[in-house]
MDTraj code that builds the backbone (N, CA, C; nanometers):
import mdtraj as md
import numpy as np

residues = "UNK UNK UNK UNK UNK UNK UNK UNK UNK UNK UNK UNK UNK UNK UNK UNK UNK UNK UNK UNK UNK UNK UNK UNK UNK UNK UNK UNK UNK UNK UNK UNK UNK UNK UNK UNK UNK UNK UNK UNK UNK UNK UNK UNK UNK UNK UNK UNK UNK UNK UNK UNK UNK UNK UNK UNK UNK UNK UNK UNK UNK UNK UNK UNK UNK UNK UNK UNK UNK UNK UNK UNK UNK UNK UNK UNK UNK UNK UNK UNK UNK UNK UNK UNK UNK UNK UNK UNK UNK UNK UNK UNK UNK UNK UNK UNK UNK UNK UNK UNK UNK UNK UNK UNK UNK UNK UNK UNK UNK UNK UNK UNK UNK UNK UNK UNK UNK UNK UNK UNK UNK UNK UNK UNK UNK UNK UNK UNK UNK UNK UNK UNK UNK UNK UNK UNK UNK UNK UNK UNK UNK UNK UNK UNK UNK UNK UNK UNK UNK UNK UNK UNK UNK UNK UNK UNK UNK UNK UNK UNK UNK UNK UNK UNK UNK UNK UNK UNK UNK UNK UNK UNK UNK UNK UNK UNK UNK UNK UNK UNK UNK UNK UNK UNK UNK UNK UNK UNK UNK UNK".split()
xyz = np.array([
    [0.8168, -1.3087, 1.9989],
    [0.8089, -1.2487, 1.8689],
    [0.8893, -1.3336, 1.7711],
    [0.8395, -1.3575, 1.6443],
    [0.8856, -1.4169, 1.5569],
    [0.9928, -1.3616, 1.4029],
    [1.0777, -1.3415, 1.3964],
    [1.1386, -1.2678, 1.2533],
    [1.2021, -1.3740, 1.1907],
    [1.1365, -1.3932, 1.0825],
    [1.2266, -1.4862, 0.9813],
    [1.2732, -1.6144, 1.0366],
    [1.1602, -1.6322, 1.0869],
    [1.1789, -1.7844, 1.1567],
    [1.1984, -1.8464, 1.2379],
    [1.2322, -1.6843, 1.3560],
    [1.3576, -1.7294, 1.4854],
    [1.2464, -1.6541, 1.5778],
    [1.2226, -1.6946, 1.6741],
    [1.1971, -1.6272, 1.7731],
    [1.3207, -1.5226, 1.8966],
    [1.2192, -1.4360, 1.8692],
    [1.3160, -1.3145, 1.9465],
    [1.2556, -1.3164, 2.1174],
    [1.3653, -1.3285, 2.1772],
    [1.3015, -1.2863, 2.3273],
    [1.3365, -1.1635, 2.3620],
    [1.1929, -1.1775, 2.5018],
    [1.2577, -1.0165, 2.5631],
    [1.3697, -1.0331, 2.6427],
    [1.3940, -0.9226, 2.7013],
    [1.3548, -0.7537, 2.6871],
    [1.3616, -0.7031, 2.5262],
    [1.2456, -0.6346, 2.5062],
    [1.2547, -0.5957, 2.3121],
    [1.2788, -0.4675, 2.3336],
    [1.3839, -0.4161, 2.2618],
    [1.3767, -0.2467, 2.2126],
    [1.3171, -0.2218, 2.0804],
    [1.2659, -0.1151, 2.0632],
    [1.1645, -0.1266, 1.9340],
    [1.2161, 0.0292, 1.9145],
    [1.2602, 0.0484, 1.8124],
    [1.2874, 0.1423, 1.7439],
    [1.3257, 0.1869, 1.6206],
    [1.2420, 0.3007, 1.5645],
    [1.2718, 0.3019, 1.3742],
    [1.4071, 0.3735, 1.3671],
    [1.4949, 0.2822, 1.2389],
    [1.6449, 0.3787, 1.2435],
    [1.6324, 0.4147, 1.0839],
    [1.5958, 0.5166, 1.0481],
    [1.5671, 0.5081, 0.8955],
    [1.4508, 0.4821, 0.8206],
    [1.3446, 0.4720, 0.8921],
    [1.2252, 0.4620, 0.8853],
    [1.1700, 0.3302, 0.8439],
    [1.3060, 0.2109, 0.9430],
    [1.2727, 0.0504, 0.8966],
    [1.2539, 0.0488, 1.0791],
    [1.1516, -0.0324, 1.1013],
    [1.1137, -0.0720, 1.2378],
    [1.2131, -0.1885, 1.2727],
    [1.2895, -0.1647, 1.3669],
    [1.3897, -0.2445, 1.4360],
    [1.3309, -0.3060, 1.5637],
    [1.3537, -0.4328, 1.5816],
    [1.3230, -0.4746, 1.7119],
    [1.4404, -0.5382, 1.7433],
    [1.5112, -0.5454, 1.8513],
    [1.6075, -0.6044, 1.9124],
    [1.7543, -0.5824, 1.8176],
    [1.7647, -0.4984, 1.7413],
    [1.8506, -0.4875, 1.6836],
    [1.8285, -0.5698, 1.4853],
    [1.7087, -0.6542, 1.4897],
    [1.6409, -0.6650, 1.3824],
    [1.5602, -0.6183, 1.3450],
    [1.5764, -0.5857, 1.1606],
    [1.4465, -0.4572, 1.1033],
    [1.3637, -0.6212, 1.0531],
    [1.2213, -0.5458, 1.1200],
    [1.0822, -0.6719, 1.0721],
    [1.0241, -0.5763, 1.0027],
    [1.0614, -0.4755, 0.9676],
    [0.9798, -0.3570, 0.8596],
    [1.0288, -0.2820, 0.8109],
    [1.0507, -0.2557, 0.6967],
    [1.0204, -0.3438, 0.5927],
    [1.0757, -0.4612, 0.5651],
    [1.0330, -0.5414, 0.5346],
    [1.0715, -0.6909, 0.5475],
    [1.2367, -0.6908, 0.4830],
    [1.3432, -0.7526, 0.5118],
    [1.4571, -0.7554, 0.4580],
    [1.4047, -0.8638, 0.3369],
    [1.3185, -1.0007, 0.3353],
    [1.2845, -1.0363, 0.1682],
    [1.2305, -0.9653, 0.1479],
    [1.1288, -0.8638, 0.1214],
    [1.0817, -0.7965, 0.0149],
    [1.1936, -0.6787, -0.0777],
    [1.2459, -0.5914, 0.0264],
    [1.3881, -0.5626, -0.0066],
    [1.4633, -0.6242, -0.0967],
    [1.5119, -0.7735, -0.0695],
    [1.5739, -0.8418, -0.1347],
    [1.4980, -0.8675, -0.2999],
    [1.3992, -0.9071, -0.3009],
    [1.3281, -0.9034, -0.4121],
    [1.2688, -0.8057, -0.4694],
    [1.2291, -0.6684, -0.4134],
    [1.2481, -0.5693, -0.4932],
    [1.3699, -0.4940, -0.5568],
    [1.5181, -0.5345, -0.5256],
    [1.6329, -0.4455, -0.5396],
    [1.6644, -0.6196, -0.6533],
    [1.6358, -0.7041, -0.6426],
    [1.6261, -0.8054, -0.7600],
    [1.5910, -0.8079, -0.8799],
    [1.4862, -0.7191, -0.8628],
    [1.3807, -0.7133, -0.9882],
    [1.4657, -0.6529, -1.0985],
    [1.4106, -0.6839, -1.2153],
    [1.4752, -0.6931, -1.3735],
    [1.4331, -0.5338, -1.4258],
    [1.5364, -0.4421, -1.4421],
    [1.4318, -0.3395, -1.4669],
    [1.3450, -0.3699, -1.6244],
    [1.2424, -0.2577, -1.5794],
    [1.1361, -0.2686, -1.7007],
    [1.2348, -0.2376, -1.8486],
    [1.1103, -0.2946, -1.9450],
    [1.1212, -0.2779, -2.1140],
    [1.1312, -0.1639, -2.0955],
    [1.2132, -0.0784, -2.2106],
    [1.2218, 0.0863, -2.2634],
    [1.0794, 0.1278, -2.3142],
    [1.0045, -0.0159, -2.3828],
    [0.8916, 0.0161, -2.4458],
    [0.7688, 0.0491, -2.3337],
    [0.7812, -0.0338, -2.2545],
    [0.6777, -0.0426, -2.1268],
    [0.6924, 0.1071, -2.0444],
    [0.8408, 0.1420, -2.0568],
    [0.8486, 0.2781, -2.0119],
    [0.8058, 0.3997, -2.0734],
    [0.7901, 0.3686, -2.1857],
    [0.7796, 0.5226, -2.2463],
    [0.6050, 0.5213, -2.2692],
    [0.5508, 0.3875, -2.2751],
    [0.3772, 0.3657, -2.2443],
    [0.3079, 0.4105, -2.1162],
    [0.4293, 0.3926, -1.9894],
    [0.3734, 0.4144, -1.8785],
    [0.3610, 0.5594, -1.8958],
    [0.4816, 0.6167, -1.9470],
    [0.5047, 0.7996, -1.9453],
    [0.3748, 0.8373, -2.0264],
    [0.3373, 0.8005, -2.1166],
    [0.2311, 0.8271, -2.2108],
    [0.0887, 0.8176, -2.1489],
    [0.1074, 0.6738, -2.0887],
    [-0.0181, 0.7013, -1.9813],
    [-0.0161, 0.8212, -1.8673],
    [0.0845, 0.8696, -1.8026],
    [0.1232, 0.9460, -1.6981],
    [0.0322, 1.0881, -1.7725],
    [0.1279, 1.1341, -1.8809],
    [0.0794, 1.2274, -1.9722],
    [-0.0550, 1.2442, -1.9847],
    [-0.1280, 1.1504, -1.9905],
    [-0.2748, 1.1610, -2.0710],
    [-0.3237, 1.1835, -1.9505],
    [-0.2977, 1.1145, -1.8303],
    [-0.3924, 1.1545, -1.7401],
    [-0.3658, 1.2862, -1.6983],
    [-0.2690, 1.3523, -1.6610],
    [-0.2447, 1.5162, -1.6283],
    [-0.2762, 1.5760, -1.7083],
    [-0.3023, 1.5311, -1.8887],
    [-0.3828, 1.6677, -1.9780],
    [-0.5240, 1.6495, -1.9489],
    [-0.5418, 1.4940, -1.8960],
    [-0.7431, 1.5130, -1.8758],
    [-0.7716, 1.6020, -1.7761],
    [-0.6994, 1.5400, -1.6490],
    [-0.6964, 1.6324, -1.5375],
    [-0.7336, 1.8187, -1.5551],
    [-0.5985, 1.8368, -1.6069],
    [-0.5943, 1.9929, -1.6788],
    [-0.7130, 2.0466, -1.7331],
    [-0.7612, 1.9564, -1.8347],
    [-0.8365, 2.0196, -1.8759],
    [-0.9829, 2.0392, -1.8219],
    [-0.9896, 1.9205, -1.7816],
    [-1.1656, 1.8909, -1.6597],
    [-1.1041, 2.0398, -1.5605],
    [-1.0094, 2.1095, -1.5363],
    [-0.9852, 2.1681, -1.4034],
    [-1.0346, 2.3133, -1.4728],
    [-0.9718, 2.3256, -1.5482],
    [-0.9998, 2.4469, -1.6183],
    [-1.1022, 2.4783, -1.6979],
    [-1.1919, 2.3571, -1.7776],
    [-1.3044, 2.3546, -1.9016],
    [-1.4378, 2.3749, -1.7409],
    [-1.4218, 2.3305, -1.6598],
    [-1.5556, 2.2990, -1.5640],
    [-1.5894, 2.4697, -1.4858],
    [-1.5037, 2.4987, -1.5058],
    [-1.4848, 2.6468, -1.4400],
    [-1.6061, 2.7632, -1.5713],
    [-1.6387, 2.7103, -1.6890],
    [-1.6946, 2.7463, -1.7579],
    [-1.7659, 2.7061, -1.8436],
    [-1.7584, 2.5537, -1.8833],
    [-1.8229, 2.4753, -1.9192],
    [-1.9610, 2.4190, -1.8413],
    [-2.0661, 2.3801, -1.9773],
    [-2.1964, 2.3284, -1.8883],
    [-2.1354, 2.1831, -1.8962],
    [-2.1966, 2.1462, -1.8085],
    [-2.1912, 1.9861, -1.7376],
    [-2.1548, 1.9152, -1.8472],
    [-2.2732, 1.8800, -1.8946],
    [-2.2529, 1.8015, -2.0841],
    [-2.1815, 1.8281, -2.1404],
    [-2.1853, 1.9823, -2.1691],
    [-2.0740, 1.9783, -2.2718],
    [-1.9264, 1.9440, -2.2141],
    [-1.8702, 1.9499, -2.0907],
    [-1.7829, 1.8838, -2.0335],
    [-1.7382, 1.7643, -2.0213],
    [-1.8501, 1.7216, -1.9908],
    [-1.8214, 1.5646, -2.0200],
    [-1.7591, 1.4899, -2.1208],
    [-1.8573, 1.5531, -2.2202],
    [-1.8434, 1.5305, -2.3792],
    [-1.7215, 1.5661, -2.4434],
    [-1.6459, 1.6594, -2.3906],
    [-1.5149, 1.7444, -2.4165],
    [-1.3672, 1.6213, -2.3822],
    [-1.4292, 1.6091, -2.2375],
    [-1.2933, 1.5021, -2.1277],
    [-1.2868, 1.3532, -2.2188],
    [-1.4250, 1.3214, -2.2342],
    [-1.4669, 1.2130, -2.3019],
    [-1.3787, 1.2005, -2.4548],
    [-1.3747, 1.2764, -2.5383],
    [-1.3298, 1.2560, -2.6492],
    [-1.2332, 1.2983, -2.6743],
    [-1.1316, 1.3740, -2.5455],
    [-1.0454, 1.4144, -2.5046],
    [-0.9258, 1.2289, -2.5006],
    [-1.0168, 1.2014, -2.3668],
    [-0.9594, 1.0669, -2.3294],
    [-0.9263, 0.9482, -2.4467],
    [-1.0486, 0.9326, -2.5321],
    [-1.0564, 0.8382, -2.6794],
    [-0.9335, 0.9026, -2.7587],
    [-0.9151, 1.0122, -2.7900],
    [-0.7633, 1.0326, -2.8844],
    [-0.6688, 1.0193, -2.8308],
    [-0.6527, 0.9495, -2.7242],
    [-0.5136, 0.9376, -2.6523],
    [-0.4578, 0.7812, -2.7123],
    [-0.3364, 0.7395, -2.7545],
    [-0.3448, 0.6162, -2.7726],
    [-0.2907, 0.5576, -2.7205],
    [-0.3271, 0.5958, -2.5830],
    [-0.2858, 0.4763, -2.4447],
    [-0.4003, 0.4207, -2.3662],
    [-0.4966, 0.5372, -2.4944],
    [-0.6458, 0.4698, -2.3481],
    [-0.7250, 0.3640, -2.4644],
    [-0.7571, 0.2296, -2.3841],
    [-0.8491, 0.1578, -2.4923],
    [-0.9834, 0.2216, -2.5292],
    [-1.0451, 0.2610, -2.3799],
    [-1.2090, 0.3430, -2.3556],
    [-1.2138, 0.3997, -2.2445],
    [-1.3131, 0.4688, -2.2794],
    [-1.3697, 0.5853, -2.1746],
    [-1.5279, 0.5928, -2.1497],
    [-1.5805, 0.6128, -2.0554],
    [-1.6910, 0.6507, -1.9716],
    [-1.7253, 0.6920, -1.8710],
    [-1.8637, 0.7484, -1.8934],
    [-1.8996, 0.8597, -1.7792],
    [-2.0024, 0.7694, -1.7606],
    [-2.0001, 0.7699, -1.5604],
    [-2.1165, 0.6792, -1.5156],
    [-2.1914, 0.7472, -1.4334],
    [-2.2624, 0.8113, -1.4318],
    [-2.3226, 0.9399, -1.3691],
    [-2.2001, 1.0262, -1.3588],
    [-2.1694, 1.0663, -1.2699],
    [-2.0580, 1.1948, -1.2592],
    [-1.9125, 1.1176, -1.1984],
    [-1.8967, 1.0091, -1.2549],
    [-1.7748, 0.9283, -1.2456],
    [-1.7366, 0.8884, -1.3918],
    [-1.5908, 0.8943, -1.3889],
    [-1.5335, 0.9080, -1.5508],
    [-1.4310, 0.7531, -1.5070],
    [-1.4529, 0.6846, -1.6050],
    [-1.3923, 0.5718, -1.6145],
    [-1.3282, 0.5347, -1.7408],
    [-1.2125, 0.4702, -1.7107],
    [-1.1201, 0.5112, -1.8090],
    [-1.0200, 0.3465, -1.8164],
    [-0.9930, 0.2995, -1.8999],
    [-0.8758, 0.2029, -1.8973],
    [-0.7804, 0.2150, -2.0434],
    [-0.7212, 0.2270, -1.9840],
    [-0.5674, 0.2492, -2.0074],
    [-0.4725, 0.1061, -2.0688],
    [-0.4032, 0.1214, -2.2042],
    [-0.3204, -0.0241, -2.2030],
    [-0.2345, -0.0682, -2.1201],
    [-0.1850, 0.0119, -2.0563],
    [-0.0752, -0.0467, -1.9400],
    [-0.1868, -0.1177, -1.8493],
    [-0.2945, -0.1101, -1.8387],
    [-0.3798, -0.1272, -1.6947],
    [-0.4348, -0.2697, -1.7011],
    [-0.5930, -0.3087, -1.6544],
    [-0.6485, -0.4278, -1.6027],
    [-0.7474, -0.4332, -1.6327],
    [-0.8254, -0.2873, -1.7002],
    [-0.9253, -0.2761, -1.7045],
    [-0.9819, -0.1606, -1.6859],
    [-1.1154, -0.1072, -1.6716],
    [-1.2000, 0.0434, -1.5972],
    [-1.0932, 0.0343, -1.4798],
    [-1.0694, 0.1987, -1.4862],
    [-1.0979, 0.2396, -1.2926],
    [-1.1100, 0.3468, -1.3152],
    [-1.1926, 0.4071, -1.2206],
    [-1.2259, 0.5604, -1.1193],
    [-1.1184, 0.6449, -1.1527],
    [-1.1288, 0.7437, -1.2496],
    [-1.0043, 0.8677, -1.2227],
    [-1.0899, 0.9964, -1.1707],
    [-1.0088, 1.0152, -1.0954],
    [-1.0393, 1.1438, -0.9680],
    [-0.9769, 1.2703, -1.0756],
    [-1.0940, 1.3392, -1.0925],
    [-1.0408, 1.4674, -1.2218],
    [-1.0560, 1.5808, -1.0668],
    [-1.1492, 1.5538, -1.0128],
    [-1.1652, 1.6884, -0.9189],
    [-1.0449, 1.6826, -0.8051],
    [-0.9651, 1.7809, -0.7746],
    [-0.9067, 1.7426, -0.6187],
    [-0.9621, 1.8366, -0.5682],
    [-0.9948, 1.6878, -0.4327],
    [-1.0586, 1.7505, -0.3036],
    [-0.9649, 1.8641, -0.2596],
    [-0.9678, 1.9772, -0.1688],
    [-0.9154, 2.0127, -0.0941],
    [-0.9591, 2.0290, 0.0634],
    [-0.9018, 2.0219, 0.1415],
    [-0.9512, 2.0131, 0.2888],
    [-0.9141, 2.1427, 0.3241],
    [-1.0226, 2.2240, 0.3994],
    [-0.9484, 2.3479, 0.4654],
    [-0.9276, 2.3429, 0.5724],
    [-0.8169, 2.4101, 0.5944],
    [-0.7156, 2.3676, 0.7249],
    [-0.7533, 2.4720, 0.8394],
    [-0.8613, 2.4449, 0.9270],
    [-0.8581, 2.6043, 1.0101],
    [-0.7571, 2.5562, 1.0744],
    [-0.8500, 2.6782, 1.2314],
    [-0.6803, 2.6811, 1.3069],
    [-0.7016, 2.5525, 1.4140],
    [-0.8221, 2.5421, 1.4241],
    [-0.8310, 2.4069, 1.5552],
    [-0.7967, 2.2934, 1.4858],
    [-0.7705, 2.2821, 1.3556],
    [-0.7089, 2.1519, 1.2876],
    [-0.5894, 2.1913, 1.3198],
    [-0.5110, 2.2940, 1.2451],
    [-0.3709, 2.3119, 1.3020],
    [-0.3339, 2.3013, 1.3950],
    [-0.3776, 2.3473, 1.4862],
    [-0.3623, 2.2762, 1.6521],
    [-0.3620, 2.1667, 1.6906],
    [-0.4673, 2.0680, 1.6776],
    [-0.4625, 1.9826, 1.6709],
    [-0.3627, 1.8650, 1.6183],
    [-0.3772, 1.9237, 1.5283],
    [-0.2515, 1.8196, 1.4456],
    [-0.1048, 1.8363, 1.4887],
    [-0.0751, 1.9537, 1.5753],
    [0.0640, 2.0075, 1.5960],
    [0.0456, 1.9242, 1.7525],
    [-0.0249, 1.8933, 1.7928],
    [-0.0181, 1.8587, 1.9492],
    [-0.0116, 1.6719, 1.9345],
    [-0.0404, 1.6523, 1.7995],
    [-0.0181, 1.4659, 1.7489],
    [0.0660, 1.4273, 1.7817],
    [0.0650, 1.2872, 1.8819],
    [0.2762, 1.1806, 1.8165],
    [0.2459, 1.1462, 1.7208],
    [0.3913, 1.1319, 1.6824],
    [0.4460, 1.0812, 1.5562],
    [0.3566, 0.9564, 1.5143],
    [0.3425, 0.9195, 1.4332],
    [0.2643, 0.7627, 1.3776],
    [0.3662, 0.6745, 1.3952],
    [0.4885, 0.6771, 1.4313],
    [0.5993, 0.5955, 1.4148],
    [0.5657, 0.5488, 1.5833],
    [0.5692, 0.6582, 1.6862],
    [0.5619, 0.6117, 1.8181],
    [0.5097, 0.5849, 1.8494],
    [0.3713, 0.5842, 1.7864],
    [0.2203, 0.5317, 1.8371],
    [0.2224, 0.3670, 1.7886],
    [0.2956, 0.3419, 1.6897],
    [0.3188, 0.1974, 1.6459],
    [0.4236, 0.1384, 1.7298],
    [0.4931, 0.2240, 1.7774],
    [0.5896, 0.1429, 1.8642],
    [0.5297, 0.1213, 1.9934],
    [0.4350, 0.1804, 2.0355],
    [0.3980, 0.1473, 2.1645],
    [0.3134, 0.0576, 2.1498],
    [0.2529, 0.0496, 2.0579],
    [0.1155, -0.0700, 1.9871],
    [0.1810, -0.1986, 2.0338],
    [0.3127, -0.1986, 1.9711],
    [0.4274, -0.3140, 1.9039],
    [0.4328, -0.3536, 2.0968],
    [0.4723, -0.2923, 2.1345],
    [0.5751, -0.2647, 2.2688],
    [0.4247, -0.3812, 2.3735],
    [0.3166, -0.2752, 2.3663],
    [0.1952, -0.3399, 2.4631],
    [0.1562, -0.4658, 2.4086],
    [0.1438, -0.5474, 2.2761],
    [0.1605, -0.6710, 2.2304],
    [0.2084, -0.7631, 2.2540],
    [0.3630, -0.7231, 2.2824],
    [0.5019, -0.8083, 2.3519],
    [0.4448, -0.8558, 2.4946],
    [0.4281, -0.7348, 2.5531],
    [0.4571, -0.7360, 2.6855],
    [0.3064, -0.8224, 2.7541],
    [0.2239, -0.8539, 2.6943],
    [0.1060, -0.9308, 2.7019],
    [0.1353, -1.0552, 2.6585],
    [0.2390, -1.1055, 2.6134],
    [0.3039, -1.2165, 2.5311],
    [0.2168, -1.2746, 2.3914],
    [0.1805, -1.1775, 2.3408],
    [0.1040, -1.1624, 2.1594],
    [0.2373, -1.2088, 2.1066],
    [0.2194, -1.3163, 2.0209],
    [0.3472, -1.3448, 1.9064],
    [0.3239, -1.2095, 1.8101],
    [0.4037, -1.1521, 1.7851],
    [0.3759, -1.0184, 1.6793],
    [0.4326, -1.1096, 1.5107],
    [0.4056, -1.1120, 1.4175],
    [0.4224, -1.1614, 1.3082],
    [0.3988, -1.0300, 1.1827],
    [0.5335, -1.0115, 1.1665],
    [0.5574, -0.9290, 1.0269],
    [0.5759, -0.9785, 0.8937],
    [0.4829, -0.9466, 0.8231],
    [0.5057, -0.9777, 0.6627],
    [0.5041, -0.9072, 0.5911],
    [0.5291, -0.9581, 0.4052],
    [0.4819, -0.8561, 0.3136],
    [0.3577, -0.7346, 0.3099],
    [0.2692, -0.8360, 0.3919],
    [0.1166, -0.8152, 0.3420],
    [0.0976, -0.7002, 0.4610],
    [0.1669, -0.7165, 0.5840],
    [0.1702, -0.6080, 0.6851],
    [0.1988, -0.6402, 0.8247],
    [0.1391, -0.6135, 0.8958],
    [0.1573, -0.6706, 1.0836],
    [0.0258, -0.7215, 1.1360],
    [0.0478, -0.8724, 1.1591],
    [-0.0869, -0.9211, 1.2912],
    [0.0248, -0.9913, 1.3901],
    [-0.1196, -1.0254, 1.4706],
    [-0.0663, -1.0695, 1.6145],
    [-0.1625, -1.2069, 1.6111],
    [-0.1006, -1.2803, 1.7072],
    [-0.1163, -1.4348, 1.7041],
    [-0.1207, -1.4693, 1.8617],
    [-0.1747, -1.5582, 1.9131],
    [-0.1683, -1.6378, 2.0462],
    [0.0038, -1.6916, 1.9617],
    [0.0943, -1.7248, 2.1067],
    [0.2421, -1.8038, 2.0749],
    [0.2026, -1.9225, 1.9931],
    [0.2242, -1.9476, 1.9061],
    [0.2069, -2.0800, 1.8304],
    [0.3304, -2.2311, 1.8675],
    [0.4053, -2.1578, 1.9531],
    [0.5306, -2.2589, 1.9730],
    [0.4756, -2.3878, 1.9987],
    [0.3654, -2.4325, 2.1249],
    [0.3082, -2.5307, 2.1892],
    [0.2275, -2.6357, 2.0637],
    [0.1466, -2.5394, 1.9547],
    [0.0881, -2.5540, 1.8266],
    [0.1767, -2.6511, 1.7607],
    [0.2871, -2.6126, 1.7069],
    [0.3708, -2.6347, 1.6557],
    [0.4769, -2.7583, 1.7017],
    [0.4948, -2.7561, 1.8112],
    [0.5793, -2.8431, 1.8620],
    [0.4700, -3.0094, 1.8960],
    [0.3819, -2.9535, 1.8840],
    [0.2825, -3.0736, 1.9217],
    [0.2601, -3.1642, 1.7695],
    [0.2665, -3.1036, 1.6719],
    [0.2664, -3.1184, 1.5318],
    [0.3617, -3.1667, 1.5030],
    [0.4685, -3.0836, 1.5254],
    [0.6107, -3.1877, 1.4926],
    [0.6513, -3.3230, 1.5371],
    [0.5523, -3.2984, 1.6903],
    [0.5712, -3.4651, 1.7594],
    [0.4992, -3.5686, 1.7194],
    [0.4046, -3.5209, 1.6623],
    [0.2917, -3.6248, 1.6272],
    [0.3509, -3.7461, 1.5031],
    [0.3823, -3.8419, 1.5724],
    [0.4348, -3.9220, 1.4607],
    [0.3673, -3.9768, 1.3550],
    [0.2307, -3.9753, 1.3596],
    [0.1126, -4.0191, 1.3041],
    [0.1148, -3.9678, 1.1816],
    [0.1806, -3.8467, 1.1805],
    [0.1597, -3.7275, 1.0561],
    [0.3187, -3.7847, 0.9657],
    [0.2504, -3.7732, 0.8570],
    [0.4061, -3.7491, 0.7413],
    [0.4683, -3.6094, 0.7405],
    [0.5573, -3.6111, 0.6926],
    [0.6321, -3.4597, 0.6849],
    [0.5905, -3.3685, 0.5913],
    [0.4657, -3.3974, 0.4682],
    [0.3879, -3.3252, 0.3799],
    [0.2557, -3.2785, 0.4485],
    [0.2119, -3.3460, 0.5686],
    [0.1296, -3.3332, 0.6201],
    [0.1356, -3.2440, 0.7537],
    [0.2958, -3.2160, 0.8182],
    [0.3273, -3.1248, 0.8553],
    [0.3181, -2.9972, 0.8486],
    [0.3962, -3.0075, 0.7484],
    [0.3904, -2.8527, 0.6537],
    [0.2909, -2.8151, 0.6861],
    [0.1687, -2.8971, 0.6178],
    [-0.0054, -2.8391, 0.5684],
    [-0.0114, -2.7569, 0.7127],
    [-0.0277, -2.8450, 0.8296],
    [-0.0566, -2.7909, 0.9402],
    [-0.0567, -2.6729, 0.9680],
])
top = md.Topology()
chain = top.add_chain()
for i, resn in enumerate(residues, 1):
    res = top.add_residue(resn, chain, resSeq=i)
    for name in ("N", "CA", "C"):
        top.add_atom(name, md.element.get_by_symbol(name[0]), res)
traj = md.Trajectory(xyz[None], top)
C-alpha cells in the first residue's frame, strides 16, 4: 500500500478514528493534503457571501411556493407563477421550464441546472426497517473491501478524487528509474 509516497507494509490495521480511515496508524482518508489545503483556503468576499445567501433564499421561496401553489394550482398556471417568481429574484440571470423540468441559473453559478422543486419521499415500511436495522456499518464494509485488497497484494492508492487499486507498481517503476536511456523529464512522464 502506498500513502504519500511511502509504501506501507503488512500486517495493516485498518480502522476509522473519527471518521478519517487509518491504516497502520496513517489516515489515507481524508487525505491529510486536501485537509491541508482546505483549512488554507482564503475565506470568501463578504460580497460573494451575502449573493450566495440570496441565492440560498430564492431557492427555498421557489421551493415553498411550487410546494404549496401545486396543491391547487393548474399545471400552467403553476408554472407560469414559479417562472416569474424565479425572473424577480436578482440572483437568478434566467429561468425555464423544459417539459416538467424547471431550469434555472443563478449568478453565483455556471450556467442552467435542474432544481428539484418536488421532494421525493420514500415510504419506509416495516421490511425496509428491518432490513436496514440488520445492515453493517458502510465504514466496515469498506474496511473489509480495504483489508481483502491488501491481503491479495492490490497496491490500494488514495486520493483527492477517491480510492482505486493498482497491480504493485514498484517493479514498473524501478525499471524506469534504471533505464539510463531515459532523461529525468522523461521519467517523470512515465
Amino acid at each position: 500500500m502506498i500513502a504519500y509516497g511511502h509504501f506501507i507494509k503488512p500486517p495493516f490495521v485498518i480502522k476509522y478514528v473519527a471518521n478519517k480511515l487509518m491504516i497502520n496508524g496513517v489516515q489515507v482518508w481524508l487525505s491529510l493534503v486536501w485537509e491541508r489545503e482546505y483549512k488554507a483556503k482564503k475565506p470568501a468576499a463578504p460580497e460573494l457571501l451575502k449573493i450566495i445567501q440570496r441565492t440560498m433564499d430564492a431557492r427555498k421561496e421557489i421551493r415553498s411556493r411550487y410546494k404549496w401553489h401545486k396543491l391547487y394550482k393548474w399545471k400552467e398556471l403553476l408554472k407560469e407563477d414559479i417562472l416569474t417568481l424565479a425572473k424577480s429574484k436578482d440572483v437568478v440571470l434566467d429561468a425555464k421550464w423544459d417539459n416538467d423540468a424547471f431550469l434555472i441559473s443563478f449568478s453565483s453559478g455556471t450556467g442552467f441546472e435542474f432544481m428539484e422543486l418536488g421532494t421525493p419521499s420514500i415510504l419506509e415500511t416495516w421490511k425496509y426497517k428491518f432490513r436496514r436495522a440488520r445492515m453493517k456499518d458502510p465504514r466496515q464494509l469498506d474496511i473489509e473491501t480495504i483489508e481483502k485488497l491488501l491481503k491479495r497484494g492490490t497496491c490500494v492508492v488514495f486520493s483527492n478524487a477517491g480510492r482505486l487499486h493498482i497491480n504493485d507498481p514498484r517493479e514498473r517503476v524501478n525499471g524506469i528509474m534504471k533505464d539510463s536511456s531515459l532523461t529525468y523529464e522523461k521519467k517523470l512522464i512515465c
